[in-house]
C-alpha positions in Angstrom: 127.5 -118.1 138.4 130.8 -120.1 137.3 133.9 -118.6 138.2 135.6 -117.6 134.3 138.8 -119.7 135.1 137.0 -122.5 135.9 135.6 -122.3 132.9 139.3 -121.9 131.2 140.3 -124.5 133.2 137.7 -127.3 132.3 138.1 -126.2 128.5 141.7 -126.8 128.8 141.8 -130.1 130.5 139.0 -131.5 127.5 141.7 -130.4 125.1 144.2 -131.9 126.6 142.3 -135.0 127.1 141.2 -134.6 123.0 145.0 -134.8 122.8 145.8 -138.0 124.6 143.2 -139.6 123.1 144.2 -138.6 119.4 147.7 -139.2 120.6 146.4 -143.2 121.8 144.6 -143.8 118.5 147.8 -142.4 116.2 149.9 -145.2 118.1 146.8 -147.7 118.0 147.2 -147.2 113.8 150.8 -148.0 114.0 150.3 -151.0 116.7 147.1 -152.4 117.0 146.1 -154.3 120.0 145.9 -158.1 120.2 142.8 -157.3 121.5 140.1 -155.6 119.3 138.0 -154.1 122.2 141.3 -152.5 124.1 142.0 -150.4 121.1 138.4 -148.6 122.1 139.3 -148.8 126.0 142.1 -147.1 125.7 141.2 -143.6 123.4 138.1 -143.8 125.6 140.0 -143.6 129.0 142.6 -141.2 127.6 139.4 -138.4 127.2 139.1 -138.2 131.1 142.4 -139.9 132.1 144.9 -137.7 130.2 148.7 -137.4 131.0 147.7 -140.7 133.5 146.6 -142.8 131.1 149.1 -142.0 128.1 151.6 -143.3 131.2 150.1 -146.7 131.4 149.2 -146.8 127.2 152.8 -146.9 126.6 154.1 -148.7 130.0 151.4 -151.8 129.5 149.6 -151.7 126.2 152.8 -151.4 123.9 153.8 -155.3 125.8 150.3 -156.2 124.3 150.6 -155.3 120.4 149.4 -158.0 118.1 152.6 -157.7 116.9 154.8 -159.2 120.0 151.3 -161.7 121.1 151.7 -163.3 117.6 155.4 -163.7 118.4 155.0 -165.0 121.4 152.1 -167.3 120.1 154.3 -168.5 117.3 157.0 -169.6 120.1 154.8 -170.9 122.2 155.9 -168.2 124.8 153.8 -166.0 127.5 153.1 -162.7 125.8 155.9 -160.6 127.4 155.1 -158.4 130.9 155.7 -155.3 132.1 159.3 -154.5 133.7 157.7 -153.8 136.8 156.2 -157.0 137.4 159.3 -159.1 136.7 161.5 -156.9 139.2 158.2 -157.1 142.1 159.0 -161.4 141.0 162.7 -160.7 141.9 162.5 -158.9 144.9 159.9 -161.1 146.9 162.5 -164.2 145.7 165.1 -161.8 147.0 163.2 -161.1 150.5 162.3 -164.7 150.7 166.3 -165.6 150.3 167.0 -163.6 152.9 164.7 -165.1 155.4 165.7 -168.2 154.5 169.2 -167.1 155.3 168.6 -165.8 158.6 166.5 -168.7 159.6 169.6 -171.1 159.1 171.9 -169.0 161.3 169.2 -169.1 163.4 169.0 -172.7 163.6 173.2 -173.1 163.4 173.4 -170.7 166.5 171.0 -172.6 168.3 173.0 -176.1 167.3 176.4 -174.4 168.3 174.9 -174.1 171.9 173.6 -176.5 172.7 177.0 -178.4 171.9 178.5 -176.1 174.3 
């Protein structure tokens, strides 16, 4: 036999998943996606997904509105990214600076003794 807060618990997290997915769809209305498909993907996930996917709806999807593609189509522009990618761009070129920096005192110790 199931344990009755399991059963609480299982109702609870469909609700809450009901919620995220209403909550996806609302915005959806407001901002539809560039992409007809995604704005199915996205309700859809949110029923098993929840709080997790409502995270990445408004972190990712929001960047892929028809609105801002159209904009960025009519400038001839990428469609804009994610924060996080731009920042994981500027700090490899940061880390690759760096090593580049050590590698020349590197090589300008090594020239300095052999002048010596």
């Amino acid at each position: 036999m199931v344990p009755p807060w399991l059963t609480d618990l299982s109702v609870t997290y469909l609700c809450l998943g009901a919620a995220c997915a209403i909550l996806i769809v609302v915005d959806e209305l407001r901002h539809p996606q560039h992409m007809w498909i995604m704005n199915v993907v996205w309700p859809v996930g949110a029923l098993f997904g929840t709080l997790w996917v409502v995270r990445q709806y408004f972190h990712y999807s929001r960047l892929a509105s028809r609105e801002q593609a159209h904009a960025a189509m009519a400038q001839h522009l990428e469609p804009p990214q994610p924060a996080t990618h731009s920042l994981l761009r500027h700090g490899r070129q940061w880390h690759v600076r760096r090593h580049l920096r050590l590698a020349r005192l590197c090589l300008s110790d090594d020239r300095n003794r052999l002048r010596v």
